[in-house]
PyMOL Python script that loads the backbone (N, CA, C, O; Angstrom):
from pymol import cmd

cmd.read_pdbstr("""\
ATOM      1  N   UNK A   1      46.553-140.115  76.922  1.00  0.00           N
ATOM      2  CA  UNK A   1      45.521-139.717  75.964  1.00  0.00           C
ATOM      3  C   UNK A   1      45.750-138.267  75.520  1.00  0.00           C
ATOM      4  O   UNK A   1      45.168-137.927  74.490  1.00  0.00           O
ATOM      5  N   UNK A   2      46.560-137.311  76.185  1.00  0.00           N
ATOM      6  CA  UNK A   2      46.386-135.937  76.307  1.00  0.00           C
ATOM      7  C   UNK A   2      47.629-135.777  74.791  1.00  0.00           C
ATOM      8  O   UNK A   2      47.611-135.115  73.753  1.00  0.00           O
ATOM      9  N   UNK A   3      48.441-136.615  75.303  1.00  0.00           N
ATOM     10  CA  UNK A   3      49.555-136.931  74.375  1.00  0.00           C
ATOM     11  C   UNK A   3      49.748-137.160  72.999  1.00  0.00           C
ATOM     12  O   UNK A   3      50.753-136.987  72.311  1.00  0.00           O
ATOM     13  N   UNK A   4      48.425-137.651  72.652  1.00  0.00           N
ATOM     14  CA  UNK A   4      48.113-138.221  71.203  1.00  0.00           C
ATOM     15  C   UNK A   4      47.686-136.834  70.811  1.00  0.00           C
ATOM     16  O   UNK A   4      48.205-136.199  69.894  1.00  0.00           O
ATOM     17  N   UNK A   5      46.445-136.300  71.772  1.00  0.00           N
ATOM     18  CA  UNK A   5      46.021-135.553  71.040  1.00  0.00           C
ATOM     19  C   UNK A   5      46.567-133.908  70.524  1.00  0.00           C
ATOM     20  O   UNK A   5      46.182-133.127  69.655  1.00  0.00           O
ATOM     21  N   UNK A   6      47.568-133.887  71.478  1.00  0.00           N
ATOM     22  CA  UNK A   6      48.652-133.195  71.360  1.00  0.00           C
ATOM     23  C   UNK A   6      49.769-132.959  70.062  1.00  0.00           C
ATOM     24  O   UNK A   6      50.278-131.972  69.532  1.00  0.00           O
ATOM     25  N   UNK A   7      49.855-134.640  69.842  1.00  0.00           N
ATOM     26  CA  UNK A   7      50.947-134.493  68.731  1.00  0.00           C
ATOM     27  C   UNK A   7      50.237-134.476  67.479  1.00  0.00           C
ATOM     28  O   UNK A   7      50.727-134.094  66.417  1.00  0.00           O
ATOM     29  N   UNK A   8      49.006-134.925  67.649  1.00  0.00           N
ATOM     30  CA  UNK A   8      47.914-134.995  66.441  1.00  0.00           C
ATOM     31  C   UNK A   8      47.757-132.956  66.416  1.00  0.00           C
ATOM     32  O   UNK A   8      47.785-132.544  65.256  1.00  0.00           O
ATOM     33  N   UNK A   9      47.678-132.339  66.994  1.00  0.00           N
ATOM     34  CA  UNK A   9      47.340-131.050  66.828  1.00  0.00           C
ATOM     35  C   UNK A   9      48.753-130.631  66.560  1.00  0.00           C
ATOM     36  O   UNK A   9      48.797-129.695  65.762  1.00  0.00           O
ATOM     37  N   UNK A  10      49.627-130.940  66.879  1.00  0.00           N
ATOM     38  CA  UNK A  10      51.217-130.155  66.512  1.00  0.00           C
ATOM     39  C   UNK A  10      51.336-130.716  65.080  1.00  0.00           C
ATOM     40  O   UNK A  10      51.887-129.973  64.267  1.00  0.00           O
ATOM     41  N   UNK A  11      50.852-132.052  64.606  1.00  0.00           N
ATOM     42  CA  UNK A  11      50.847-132.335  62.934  1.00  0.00           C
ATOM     43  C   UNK A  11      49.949-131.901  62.229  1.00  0.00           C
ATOM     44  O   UNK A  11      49.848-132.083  61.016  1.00  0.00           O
ATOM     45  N   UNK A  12      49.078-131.174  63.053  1.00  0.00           N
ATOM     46  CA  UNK A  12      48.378-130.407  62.073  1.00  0.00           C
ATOM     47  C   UNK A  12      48.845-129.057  61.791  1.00  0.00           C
ATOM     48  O   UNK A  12      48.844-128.712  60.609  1.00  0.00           O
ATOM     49  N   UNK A  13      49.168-128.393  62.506  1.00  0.00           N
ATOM     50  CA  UNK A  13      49.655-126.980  62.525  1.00  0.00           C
ATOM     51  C   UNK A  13      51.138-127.331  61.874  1.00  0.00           C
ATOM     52  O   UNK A  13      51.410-126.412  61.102  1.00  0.00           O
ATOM     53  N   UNK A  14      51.996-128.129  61.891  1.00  0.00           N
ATOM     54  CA  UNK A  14      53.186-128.371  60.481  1.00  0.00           C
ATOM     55  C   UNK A  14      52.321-128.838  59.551  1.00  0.00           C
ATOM     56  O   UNK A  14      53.104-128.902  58.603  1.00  0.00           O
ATOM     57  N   UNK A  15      51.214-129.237  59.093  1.00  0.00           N
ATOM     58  CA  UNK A  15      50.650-129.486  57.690  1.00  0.00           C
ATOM     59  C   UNK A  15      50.331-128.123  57.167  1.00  0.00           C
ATOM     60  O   UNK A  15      50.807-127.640  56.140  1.00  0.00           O
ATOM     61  N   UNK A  16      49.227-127.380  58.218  1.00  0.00           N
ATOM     62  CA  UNK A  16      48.848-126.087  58.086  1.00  0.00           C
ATOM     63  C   UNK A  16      50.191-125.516  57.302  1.00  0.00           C
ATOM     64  O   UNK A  16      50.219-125.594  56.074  1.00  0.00           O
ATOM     65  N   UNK A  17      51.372-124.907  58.073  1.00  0.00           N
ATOM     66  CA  UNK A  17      52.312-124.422  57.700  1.00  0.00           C
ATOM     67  C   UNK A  17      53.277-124.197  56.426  1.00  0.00           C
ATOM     68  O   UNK A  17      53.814-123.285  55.798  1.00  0.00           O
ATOM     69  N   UNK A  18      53.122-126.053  56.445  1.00  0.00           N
ATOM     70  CA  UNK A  18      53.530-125.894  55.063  1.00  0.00           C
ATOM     71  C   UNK A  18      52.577-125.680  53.607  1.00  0.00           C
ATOM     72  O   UNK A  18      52.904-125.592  52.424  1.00  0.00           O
ATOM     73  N   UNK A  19      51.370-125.645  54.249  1.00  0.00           N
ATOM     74  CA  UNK A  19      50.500-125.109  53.113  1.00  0.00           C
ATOM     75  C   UNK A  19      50.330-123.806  52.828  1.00  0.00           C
ATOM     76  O   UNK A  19      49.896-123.409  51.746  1.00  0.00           O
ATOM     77  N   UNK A  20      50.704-122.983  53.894  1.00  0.00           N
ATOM     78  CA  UNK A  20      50.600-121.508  53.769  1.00  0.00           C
ATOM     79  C   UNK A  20      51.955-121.362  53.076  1.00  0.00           C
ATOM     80  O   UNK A  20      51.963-120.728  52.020  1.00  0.00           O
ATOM     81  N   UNK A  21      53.180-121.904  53.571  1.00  0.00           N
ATOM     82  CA  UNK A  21      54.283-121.614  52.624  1.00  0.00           C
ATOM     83  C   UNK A  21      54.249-121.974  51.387  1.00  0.00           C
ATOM     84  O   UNK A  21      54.801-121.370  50.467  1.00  0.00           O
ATOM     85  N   UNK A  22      53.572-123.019  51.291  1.00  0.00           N
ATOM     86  CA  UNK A  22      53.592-123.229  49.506  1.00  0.00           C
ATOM     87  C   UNK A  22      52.857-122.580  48.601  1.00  0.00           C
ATOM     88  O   UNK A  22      53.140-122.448  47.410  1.00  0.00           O
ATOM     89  N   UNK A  23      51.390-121.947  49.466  1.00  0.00           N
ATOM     90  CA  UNK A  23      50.373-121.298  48.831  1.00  0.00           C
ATOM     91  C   UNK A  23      51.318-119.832  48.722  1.00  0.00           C
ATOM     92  O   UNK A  23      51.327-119.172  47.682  1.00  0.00           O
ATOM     93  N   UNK A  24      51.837-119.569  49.533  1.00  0.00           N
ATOM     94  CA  UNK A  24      53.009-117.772  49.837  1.00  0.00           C
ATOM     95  C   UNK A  24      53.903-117.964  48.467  1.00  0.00           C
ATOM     96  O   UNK A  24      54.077-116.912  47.852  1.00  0.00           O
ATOM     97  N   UNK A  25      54.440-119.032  47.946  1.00  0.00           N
ATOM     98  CA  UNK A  25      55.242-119.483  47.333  1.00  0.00           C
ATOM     99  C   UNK A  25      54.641-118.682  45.839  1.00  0.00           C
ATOM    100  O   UNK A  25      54.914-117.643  45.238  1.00  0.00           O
ATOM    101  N   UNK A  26      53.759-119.730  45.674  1.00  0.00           N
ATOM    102  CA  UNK A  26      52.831-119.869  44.440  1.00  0.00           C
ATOM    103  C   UNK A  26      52.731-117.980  44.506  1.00  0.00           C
ATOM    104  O   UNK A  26      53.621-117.321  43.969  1.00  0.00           O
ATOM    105  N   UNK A  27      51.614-117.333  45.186  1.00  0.00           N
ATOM    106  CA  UNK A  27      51.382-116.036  45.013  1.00  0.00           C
ATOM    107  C   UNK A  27      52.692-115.110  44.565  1.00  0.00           C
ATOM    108  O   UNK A  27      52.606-114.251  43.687  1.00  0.00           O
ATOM    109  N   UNK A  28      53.936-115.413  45.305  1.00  0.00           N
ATOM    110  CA  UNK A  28      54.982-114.300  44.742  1.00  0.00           C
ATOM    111  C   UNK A  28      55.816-115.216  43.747  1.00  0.00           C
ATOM    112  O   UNK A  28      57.039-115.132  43.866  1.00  0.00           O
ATOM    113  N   UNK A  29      55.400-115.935  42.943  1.00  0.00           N
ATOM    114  CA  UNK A  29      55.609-116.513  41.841  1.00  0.00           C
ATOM    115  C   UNK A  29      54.751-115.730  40.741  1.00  0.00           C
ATOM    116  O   UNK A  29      55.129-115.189  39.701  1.00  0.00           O
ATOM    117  N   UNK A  30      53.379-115.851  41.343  1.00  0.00           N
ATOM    118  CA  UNK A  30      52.435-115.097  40.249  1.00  0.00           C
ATOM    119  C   UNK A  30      52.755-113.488  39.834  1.00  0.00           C
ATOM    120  O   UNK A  30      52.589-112.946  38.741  1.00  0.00           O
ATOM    121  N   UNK A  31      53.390-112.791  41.379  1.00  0.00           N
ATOM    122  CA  UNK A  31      53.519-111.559  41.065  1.00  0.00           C
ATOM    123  C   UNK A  31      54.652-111.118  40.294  1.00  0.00           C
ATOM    124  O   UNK A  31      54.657-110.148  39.537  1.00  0.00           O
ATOM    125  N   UNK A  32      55.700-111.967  40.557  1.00  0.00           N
ATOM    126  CA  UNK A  32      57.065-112.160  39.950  1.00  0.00           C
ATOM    127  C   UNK A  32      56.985-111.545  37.969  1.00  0.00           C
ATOM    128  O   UNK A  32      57.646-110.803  37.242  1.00  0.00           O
ATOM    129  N   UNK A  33      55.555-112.566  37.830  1.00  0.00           N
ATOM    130  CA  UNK A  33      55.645-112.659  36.227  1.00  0.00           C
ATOM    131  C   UNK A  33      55.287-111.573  35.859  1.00  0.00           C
ATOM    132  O   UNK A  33      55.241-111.313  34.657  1.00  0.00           O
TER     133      UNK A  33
END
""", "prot")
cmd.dss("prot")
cmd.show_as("cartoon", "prot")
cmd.util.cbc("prot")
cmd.orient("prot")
């Protein structure tokens, strides 16, 4: 049980991640222009 909830929290923190990189993305895109 510890296991699920484990990998369920490690797929959240790679979802997290890649949302901060894409949101990081977007911002020095904006500053770029």
């Amino acid at each position: 049980k510890m296991t699920r909830l484990k990998q369920a929290k490690e797929e959240a923190d790679r979802e997290i991640a890649q949302y901060r990189a894409h949101m990081d993305a977007e911002f020095q895109k904006k500053i770029a222009e």
